[in-house]
N, C-alpha and C positions, 0 to 999 in steps of 0.2 A: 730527269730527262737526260736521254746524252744522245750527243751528234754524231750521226753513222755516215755524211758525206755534203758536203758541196756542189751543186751546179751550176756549171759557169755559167756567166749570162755578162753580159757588156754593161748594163745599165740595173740590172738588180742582183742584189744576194737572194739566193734561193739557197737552202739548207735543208734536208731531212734529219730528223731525229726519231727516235723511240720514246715515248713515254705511255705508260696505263696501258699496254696491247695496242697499240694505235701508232701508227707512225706519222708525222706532222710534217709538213710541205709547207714551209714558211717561207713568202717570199717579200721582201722588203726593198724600200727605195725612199729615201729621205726617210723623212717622219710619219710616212706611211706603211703599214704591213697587212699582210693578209693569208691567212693559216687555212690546211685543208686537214681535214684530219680524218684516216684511215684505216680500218681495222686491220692489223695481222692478216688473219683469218681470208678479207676482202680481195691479197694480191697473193699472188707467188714470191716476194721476197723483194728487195732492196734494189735488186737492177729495175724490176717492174714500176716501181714509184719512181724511181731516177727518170723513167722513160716518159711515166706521168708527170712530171714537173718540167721536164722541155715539151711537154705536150700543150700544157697549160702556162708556159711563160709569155707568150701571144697576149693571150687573154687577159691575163692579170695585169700585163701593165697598162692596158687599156683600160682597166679598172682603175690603176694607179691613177692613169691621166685624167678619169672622170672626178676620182674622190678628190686631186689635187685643182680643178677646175669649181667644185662645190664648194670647197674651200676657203677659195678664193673668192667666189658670188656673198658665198657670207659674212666673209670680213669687210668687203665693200659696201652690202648691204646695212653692217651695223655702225657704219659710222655717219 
């Protein structure tokens, strides 16, 4: 796998890499991460997925904030 660039983000690392024909959109926050993964083939090249990952940083930390919220209910829940 290697790492073709960084998108800045205030509150999460988001990262593209290459690996297998596929380029991966990995965005992370604490102990939480969540990977997109996209064919070569699928985009015009490396700025196009740069563009798709501040497209989609919205969304995923909204996702962060639910999986960290479920998390949470279930740690509560099992004590």
């Amino acid at each position: 796998m290697r790492t073709l660039a960084q998108i800045p983000h205030p509150l999460m690392r988001i990262t593209v890499s290459s690996w297998n024909d596929k380029y991966q959109l990995r965005f992370e926050l604490d102990r939480f991460e969540q990977v997109f993964k996209i064919g070569h083939e699928e985009v015009s090249g490396l700025e196009e997925i740069q563009a798709m990952g501040a497209a989609l940083a919205e969304s995923a930390l909204l996702r962060f904030v639910n999986m960290r919220d479920a998390h949470q209910n279930l740690n509560r829940s099992s004590k």
